[in-house]
Steps between C-alpha positions, in 0.01 A plus 500: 500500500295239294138458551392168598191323243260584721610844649465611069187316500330715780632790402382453151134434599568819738587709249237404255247555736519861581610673104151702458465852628865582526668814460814517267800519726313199665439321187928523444530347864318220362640464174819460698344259726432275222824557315735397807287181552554423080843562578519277797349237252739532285746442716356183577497386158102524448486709179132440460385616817762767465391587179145541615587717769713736297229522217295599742739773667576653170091558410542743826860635454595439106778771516707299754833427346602285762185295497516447133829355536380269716219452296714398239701235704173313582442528097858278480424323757207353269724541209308751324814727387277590285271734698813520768654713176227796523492515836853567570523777216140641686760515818789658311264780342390553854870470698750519162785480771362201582803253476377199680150511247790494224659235566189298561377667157811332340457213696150420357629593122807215513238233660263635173828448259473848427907602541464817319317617772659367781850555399480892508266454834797330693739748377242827609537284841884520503532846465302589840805453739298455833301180360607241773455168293748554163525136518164535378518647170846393396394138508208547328700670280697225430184294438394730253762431284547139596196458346616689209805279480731796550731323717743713554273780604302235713834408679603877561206564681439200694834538584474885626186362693753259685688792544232672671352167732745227496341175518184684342268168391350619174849627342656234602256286387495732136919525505522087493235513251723720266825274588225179410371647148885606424635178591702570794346232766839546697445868593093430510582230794731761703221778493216289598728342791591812609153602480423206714723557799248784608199379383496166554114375439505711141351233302565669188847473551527141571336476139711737310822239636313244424473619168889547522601168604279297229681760205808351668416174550499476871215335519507403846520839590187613302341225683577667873431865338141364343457331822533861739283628232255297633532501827496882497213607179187606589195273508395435138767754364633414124828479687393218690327325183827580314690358760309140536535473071883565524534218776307275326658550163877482651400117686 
């Protein structure tokens, strides 16, 4: 259940006002206190407030794996990979089963450009059978090399995360990206639409065809796909700004 702004507002002045004179088992209570309201932050999206929360549960309960990889999300969130990187190897010293710190580990290392690291992460995450999301690390798998400008390795993975999720945004997104830098627009177009039949408001999508259609000179096309990109990008998103330059530049 999510905590409402003000609910984590009283509860933080709550729990600040009674930290002196506690005993130890006590003192946990309350570092856990002040970990699920960072968490319920970061839910929300606030990384700072989440941040300040879980810095502040960690002075009281450093050894938490759990918190730390929370800890490191709100790092991201702010996009510090940089001190998100220490923090989710502190968790995996801790908890070295730890697959969903892993991932996130990896996670932090692609975003940092640092694929020798997150390659081998993703594949550690593969090999623990239970891990619900494999979606997860096969895409960003196929990133890794993508960005390498292995395409064939890109494509096998992105693909085998398709495989896993079908309609799954980011390998779709990454698969038409392959088919885009390997000049296949044709099979780019029929992934992204097929992408789109389940997740139709992915404005990411609607700019990978766009991209597609102006390669193939179907400019009217691009047009509609730059359009849905604006109508469905975030508030002040590059996507949004990318979309308004492509419009303007195909008038």
């Amino acid at each position: 259940m999510k905590l409402s702004a003000l609910c984590i507002f009283l509860l933080g002045f709550s729990l600040c006002a009674c930290t002196a004179g506690m005993s130890g088992k006590e003192n946990s209570k309350l570092a856990d206190a002040i970990k699920v309201q960072g968490e319920a932050f970061l839910m929300q999206g606030d990384y700072t407030a989440a941040l300040s929360r879980l810095l502040e549960a960690r002075k009281m309960h450093p050894e938490d794996p759990y918190l730390l990889n929370s800890l490191g999300l709100a790092y991201m969130g702010k996009n510090r990979d940089d001190l998100a990187i220490p923090v989710f190897k502190q968790a995996l010293d801790l908890k070295p089963d730890y697959t969903e710190a892993l991932n996130n580990l990896g996670a932090a290392c692609l975003r940092q450009k640092k694929w020798d690291l997150a390659i081998p992460a993703f594949k550690k995450v593969l090999e623990d059978l239970l891990y619900p999301t494999p979606q997860f690390p096969l895409s960003n798998l196929g990133w890794a090399y993508l960005e390498r400008q292995s395409y064939i390795q890109a494509e096998s993975w992105f693909s085998q995360a398709l495989d896993a999720s079908p309609g799954y945004v980011n390998a779709s997104h990454g698969l038409a990206q392959v088919f885009l830098e390997t000049r296949r627009e044709d099979q780019a177009i029929d992934v992204l639409k097929t992408s789109l039949e389940t997740n139709p408001e992915a404005a990411v999508l609607y700019a990978g065809l766009a991209r597609a259609y102006e390669a193939k000179g179907r400019l009217r096309e691009a047009r509609q796909s730059w359009q849905k990109v604006l109508e469905y990008a975030t508030a002040r998103s590059d996507l949004k700004k990318t979309a308004r330059d492509r419009l303007s530049a195909l008038d």
